[in-house]
C-alpha positions in Angstrom: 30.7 -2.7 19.0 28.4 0.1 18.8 27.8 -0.6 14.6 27.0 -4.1 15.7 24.6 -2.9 18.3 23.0 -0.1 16.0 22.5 -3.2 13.1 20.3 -5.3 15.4 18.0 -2.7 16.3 15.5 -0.5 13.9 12.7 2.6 14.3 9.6 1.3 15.7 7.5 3.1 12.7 9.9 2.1 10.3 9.5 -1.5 11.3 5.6 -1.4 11.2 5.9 -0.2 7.6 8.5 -2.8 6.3 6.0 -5.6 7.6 3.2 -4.2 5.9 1.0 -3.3 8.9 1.0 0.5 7.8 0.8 1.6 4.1 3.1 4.4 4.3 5.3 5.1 7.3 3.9 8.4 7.6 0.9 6.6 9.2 3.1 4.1 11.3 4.5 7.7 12.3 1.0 9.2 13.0 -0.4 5.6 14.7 3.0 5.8 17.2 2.3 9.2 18.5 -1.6 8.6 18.6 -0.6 6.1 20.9 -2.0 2.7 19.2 1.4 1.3 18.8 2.7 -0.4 22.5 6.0 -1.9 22.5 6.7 -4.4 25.9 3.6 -3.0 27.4 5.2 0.8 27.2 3.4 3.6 24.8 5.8 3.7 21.9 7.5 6.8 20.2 8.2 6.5 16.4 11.9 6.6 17.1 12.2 4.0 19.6 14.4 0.8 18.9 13.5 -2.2 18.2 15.2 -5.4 18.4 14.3 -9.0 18.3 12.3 -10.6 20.7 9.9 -7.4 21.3 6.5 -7.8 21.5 4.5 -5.1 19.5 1.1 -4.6 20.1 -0.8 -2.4 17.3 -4.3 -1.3 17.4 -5.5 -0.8 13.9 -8.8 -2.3 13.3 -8.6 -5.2 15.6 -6.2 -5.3 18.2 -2.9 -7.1 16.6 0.0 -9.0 18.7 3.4 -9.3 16.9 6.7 -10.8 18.0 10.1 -9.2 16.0 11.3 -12.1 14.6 13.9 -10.1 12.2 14.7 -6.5 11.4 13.6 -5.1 8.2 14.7 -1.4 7.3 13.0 -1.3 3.8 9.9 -2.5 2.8 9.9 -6.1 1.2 7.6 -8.3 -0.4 4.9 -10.6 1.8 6.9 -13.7 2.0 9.9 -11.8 3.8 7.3 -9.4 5.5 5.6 -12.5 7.2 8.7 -13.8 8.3 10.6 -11.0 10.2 7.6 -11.3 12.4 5.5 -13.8 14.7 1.4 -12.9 14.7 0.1 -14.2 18.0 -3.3 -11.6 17.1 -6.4 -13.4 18.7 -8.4 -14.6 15.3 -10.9 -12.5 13.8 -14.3 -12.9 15.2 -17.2 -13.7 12.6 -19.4 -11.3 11.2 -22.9 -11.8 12.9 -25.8 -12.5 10.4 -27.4 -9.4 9.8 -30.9 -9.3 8.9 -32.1 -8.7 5.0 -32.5 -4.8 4.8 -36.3 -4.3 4.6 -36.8 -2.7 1.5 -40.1 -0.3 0.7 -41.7 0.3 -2.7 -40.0 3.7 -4.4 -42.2 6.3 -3.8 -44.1 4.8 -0.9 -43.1 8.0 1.6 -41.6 7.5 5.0 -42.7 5.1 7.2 -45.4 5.3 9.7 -44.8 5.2 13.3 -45.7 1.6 13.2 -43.4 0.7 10.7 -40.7 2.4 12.3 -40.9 0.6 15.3 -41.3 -2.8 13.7 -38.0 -2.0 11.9 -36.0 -0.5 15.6 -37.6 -4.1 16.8 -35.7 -5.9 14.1 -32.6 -3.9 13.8 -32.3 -4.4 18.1 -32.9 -0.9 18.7 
């Protein structure tokens, strides 16, 4: 009974690097005890189990929601990657339009005090 348990469960870290979330598990490792990793709501330890159902919540450069649809233990390609787990992330937000950088002739010098605040104006400064 206890094999059968031990089979449906995996490493939290080990998990996050099977799906391809983390490029090496060293950094799933290092993410889990920096606290970005939440599993249930709870601040997650690299070792703790897994099983299907959870809800993982990773904070890597956008805030990412995932669902444990299977259990991977070794990493595997994107088709098999995407579906041992459900994304319910909130979509990327566009990039905002950023003004053209204003460019000065080479060798012009700094800018004057006028110039720099024209460019703080336009930057939103």
């Amino acid at each position: 009974m206890e094999a059968q348990a031990k089979d449906s469960q995996v490493r939290v870290d080990v998990w996050l690097w099977a799906v391809r979330i983390y490029k090496t598990r060293s950094l799933a490792t290092a993410a889990c005890r920096a606290g970005h990793v939440r599993v249930n709501g709870e601040r997650a330890k690299p070792a703790q189990a897994l099983k299907v159902g959870d809800e993982v919540r990773v904070r890597t450069d956008r805030e990412r929601i995932l669902t444990v649809a299977g259990i991977l233990r070794k990493r595997a390609g994107a088709p098999a990657a995407a579906a041992a787990l459900i994304d319910s992330s909130p979509p990327i937000p566009p990039r905002e339009e950023t003004a053209a950088p204003v460019l000065r002739t080479r060798g012009a010098g700094r800018p004057t005090k006028r110039e720099r605040r024209d460019l703080e104006r336009l930057r939103g400064h």
